[in-house]
NUZA-884846 format. One record per atom (N, C-alpha, C): residue number from 0; residue in one letter; atom name; x, y, z. Coordinates in nm, 3 decimals, padded with zeros to 5 digits. Layout:
// NUZA-884846
SITE;num;residu;atome;x;y;z
SITE;NUM;A;CA;X;Y;Z
...
//
This chain:
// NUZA-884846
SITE;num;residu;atome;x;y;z
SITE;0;X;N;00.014;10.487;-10.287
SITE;0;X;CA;00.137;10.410;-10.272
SITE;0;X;C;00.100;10.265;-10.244
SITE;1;X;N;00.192;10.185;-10.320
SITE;1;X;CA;00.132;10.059;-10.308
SITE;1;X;C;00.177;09.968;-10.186
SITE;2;X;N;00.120;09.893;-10.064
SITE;2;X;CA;00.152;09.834;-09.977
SITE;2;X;C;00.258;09.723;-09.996
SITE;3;X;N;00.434;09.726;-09.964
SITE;3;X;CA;00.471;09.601;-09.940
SITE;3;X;C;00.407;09.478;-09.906
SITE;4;X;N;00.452;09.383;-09.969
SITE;4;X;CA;00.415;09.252;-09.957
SITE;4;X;C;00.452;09.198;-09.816
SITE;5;X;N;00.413;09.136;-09.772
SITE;5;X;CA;00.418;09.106;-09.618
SITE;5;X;C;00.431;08.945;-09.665
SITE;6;X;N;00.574;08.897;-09.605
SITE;6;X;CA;00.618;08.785;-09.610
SITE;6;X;C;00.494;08.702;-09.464
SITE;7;X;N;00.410;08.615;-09.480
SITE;7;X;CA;00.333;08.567;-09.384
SITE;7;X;C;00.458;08.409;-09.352
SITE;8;X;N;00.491;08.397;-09.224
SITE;8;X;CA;00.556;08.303;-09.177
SITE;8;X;C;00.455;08.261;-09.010
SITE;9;X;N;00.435;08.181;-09.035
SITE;9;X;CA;00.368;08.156;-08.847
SITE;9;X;C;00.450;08.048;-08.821
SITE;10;X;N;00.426;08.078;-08.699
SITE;10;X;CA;00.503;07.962;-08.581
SITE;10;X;C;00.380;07.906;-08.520
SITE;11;X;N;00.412;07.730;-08.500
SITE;11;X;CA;00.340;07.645;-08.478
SITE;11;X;C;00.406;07.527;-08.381
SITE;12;X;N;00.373;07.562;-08.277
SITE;12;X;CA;00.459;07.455;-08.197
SITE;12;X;C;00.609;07.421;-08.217
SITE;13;X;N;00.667;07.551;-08.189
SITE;13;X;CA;00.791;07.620;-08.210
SITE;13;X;C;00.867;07.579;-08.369
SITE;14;X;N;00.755;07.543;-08.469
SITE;14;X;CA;00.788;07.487;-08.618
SITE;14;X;C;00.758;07.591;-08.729
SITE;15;X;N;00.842;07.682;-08.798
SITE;15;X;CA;00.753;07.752;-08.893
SITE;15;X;C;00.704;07.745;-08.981
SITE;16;X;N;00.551;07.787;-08.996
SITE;16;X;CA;00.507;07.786;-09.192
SITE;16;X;C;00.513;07.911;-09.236
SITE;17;X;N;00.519;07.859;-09.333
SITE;17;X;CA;00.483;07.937;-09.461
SITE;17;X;C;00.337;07.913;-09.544
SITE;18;X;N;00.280;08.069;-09.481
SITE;18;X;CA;00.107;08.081;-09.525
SITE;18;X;C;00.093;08.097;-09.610
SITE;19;X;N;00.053;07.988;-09.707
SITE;19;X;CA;00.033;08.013;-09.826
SITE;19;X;C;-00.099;08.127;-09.902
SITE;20;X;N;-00.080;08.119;-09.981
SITE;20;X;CA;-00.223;08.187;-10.038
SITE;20;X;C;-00.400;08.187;-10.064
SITE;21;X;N;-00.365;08.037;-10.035
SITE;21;X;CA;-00.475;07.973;-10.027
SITE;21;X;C;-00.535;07.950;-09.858
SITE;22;X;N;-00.380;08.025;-09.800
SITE;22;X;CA;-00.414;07.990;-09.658
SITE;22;X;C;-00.366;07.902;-09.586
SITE;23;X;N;-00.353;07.754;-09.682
SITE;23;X;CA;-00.260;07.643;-09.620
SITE;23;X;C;-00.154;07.687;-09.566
SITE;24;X;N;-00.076;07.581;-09.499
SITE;24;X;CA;00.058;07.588;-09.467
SITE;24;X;C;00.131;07.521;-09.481
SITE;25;X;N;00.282;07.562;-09.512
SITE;25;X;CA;00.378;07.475;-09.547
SITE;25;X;C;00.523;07.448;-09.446
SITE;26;X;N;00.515;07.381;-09.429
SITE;26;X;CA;00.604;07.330;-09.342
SITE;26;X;C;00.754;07.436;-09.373
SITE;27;X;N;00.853;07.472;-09.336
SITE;27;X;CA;00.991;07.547;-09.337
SITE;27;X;C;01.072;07.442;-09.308
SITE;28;X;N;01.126;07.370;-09.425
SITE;28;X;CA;01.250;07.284;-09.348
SITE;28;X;C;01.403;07.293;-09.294
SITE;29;X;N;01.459;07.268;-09.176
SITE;29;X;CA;01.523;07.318;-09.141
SITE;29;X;C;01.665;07.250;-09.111
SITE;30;X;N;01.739;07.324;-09.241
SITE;30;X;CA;01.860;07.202;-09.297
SITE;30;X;C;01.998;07.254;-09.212
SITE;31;X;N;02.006;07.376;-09.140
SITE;31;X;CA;02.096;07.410;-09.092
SITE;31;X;C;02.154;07.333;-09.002
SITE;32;X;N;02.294;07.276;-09.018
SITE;32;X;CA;02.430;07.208;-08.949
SITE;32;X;C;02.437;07.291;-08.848
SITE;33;X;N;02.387;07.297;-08.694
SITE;33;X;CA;02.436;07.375;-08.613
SITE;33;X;C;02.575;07.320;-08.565
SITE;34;X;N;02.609;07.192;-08.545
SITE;34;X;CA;02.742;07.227;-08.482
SITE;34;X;C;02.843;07.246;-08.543
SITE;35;X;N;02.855;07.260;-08.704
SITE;35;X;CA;02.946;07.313;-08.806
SITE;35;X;C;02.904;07.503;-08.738
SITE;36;X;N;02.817;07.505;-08.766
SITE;36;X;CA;02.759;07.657;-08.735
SITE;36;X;C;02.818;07.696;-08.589
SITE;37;X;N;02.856;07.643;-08.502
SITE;37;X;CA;02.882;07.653;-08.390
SITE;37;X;C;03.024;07.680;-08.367
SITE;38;X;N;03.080;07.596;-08.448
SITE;38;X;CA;03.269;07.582;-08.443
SITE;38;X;C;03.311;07.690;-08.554
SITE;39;X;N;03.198;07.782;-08.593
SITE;39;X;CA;03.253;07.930;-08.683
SITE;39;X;C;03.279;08.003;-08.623
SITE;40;X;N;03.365;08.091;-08.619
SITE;40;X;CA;03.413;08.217;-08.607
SITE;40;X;C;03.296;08.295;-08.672
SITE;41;X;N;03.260;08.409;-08.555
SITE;41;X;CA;03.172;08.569;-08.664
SITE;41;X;C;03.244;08.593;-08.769
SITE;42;X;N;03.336;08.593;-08.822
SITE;42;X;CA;03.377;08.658;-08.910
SITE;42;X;C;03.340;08.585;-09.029
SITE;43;X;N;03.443;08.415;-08.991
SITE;43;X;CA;03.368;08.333;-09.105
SITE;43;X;C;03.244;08.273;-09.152
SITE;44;X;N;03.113;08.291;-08.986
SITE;44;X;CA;03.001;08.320;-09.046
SITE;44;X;C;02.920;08.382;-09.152
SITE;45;X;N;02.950;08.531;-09.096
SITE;45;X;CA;02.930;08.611;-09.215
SITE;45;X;C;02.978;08.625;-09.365
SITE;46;X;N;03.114;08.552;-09.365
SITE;46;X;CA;03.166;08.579;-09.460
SITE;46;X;C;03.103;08.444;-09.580
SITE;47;X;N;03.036;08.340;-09.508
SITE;47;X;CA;02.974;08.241;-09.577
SITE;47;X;C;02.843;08.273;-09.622
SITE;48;X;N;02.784;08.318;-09.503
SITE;48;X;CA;02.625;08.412;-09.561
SITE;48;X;C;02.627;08.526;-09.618
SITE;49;X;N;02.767;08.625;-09.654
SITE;49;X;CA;02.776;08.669;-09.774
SITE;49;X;C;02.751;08.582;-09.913
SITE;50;X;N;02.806;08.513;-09.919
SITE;50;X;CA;02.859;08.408;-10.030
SITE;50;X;C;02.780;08.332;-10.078
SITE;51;X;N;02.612;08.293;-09.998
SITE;51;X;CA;02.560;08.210;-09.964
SITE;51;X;C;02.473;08.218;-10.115
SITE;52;X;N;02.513;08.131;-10.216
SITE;52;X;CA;02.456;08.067;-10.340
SITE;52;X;C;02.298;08.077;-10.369
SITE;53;X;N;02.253;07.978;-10.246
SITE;53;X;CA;02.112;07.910;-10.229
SITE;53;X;C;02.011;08.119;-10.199
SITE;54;X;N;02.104;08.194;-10.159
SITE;54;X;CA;01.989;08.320;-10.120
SITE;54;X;C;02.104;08.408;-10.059
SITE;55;X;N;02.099;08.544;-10.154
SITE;55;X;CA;02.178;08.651;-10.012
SITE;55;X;C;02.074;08.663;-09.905
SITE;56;X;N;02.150;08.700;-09.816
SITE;56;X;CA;02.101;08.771;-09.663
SITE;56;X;C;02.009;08.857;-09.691
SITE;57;X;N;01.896;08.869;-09.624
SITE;57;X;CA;01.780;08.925;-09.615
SITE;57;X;C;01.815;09.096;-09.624
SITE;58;X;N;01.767;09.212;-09.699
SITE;58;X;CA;01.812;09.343;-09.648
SITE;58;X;C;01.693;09.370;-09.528
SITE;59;X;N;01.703;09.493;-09.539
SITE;59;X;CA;01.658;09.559;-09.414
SITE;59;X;C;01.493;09.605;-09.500
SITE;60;X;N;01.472;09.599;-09.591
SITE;60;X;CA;01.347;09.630;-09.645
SITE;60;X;C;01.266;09.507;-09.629
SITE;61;X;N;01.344;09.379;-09.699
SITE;61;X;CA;01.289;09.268;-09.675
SITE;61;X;C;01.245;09.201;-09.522
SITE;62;X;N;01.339;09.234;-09.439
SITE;62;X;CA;01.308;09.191;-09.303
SITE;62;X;C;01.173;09.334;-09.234
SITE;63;X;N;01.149;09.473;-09.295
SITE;63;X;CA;01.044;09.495;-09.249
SITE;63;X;C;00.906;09.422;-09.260
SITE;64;X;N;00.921;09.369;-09.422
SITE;64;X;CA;00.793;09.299;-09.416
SITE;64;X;C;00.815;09.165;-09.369
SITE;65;X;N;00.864;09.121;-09.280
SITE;65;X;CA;00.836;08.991;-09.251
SITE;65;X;C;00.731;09.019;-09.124
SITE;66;X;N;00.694;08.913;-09.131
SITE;66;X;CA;00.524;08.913;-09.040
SITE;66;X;C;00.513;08.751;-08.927
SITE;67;X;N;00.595;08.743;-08.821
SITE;67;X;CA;00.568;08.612;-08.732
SITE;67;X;C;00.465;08.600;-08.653
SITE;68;X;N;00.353;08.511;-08.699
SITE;68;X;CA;00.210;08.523;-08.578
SITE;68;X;C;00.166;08.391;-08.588
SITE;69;X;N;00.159;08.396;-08.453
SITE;69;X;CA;00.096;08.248;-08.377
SITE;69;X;C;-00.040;08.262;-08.409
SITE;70;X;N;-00.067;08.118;-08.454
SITE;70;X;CA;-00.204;08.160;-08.514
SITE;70;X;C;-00.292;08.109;-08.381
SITE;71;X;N;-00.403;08.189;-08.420
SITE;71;X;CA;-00.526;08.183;-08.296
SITE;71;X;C;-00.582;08.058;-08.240
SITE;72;X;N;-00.580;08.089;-08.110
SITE;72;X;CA;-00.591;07.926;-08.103
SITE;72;X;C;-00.757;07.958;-08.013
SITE;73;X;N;-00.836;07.836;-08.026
SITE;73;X;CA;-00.976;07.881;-08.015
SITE;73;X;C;-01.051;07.756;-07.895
SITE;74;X;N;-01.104;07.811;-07.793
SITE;74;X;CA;-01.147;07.647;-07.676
SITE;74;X;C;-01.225;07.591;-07.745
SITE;75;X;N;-01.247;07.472;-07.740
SITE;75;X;CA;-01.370;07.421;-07.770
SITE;75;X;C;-01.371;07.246;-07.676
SITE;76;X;N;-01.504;07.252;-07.688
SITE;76;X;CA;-01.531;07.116;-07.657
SITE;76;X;C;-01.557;07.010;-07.662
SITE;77;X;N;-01.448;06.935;-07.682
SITE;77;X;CA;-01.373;06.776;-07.735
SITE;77;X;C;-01.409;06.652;-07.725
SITE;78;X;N;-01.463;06.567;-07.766
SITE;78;X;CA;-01.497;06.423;-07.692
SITE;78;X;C;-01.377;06.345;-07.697
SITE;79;X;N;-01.300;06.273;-07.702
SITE;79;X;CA;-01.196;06.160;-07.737
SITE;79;X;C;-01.195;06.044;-07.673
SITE;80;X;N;-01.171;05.930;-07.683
SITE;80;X;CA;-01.146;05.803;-07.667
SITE;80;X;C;-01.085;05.827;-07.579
SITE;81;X;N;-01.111;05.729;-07.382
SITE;81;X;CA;-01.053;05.740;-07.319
SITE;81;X;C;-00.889;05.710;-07.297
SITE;82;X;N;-00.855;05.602;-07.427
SITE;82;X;CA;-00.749;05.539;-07.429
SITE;82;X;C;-00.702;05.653;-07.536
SITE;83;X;N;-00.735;05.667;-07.582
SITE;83;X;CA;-00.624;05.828;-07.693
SITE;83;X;C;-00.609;05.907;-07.603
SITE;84;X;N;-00.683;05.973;-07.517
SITE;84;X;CA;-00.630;06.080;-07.446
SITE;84;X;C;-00.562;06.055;-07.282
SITE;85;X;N;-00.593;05.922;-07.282
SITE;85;X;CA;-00.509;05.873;-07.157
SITE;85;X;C;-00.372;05.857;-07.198
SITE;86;X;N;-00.305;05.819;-07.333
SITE;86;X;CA;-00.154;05.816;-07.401
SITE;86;X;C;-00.169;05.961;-07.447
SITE;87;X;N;-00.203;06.053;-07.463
SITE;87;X;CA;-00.145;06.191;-07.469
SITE;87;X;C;-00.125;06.227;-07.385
SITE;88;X;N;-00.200;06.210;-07.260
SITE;88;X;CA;-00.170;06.244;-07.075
SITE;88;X;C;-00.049;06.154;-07.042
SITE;89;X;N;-00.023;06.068;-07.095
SITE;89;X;CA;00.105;06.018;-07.017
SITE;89;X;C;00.225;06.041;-07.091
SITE;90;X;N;00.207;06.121;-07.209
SITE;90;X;CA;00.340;06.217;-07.288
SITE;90;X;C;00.381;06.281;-07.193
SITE;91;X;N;00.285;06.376;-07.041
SITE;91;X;CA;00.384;06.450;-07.019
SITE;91;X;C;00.292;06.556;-07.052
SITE;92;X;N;00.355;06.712;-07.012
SITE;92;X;CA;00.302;06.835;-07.032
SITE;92;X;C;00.264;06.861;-07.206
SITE;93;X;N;00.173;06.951;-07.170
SITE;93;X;CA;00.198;06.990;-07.347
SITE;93;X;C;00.098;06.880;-07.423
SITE;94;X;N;-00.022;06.803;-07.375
SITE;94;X;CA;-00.041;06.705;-07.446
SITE;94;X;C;-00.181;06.748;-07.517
SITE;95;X;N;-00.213;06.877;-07.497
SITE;95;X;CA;-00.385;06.935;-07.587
SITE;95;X;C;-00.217;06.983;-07.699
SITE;96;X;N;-00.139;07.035;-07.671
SITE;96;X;CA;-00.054;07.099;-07.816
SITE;96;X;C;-00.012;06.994;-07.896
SITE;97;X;N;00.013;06.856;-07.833
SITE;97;X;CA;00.073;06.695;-07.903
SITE;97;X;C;-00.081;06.711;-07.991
SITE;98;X;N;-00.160;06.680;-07.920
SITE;98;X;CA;-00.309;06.676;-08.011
SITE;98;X;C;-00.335;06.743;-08.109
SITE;99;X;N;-00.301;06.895;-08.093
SITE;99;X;CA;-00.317;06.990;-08.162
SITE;99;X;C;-00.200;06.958;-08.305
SITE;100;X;N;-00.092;06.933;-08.294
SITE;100;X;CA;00.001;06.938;-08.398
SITE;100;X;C;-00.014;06.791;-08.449
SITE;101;X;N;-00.068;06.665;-08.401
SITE;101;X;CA;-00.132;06.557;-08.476
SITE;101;X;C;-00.225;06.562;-08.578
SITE;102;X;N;-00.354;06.658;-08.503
SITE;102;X;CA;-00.429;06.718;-08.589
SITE;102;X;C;-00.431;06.811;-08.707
SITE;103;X;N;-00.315;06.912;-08.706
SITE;103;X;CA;-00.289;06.993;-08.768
SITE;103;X;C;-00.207;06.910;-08.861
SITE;104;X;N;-00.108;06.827;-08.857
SITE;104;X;CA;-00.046;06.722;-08.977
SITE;104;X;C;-00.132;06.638;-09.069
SITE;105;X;N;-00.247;06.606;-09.005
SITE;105;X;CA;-00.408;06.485;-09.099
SITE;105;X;C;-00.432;06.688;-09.178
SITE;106;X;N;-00.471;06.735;-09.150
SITE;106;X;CA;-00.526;06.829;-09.250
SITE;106;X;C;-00.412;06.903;-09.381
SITE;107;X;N;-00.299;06.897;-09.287
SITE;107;X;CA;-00.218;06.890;-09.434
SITE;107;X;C;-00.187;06.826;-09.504
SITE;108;X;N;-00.217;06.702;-09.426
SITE;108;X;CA;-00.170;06.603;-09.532
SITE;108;X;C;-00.287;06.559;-09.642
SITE;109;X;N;-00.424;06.575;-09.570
SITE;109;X;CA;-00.562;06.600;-09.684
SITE;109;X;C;-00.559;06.728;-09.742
SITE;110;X;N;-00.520;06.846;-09.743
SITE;110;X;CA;-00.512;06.913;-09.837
SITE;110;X;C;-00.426;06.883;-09.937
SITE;111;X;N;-00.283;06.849;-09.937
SITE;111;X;CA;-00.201;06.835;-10.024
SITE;111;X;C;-00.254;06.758;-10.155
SITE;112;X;N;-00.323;06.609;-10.033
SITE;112;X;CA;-00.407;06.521;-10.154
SITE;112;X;C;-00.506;06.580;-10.220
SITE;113;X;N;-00.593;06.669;-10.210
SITE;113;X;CA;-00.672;06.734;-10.232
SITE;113;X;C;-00.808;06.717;-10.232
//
């Protein structure tokens, strides 16, 4: 029996990709109007994501293979410019993940170029 395809989606600093085949990743852009979305009624929610042109609603086969994984994150040891990492320290919490998702944007953006 042949294995469903496993939709690969990861989350990346609460942003999702889409894992490509090659492995890259692609950014998920995220066009949804929440406060139109907000001032719906359930009923007329659904009744729009019935309707919905751009893609029906996911079934229940399709949502088994979906697959959400944080990809591995690995220590290592860093040198940086005291003045680069003294303005990521004064972002505030969260500033090896600011680094991390800076870094992770230069490599997509050199893969794309190729």
């Amino acid at each position: 029996m042949k294995r469903p395809e496993v939709v690969r989606t990861v989350l990346v600093d609460g942003r999702l990709y889409l894992r490509n085949a090659d492995e890259t990743l692609t950014p998920l852009r995220n066009e949804t109007d929440y406060a139109r979305l907000d001032a719906l009624s359930p009923a007329e929610n659904e009744s729009i994501a019935d309707n919905d042109i751009e893609g029906a609603p996911m079934s229940d086969e399709e949502w088994a293979r979906v697959e959400i994984r944080q990809p591995v994150k690995k220590p290592v040891g860093l040198k940086l410019d005291d003045d680069v990492l003294s303005w990521f320290k004064s972002q505030g919490r969260g500033y090896q993940t600011h680094i991390n998702a800076v870094l992770r944007r230069y490599v997509e953006a050199r893969r794309k170029a190729g």
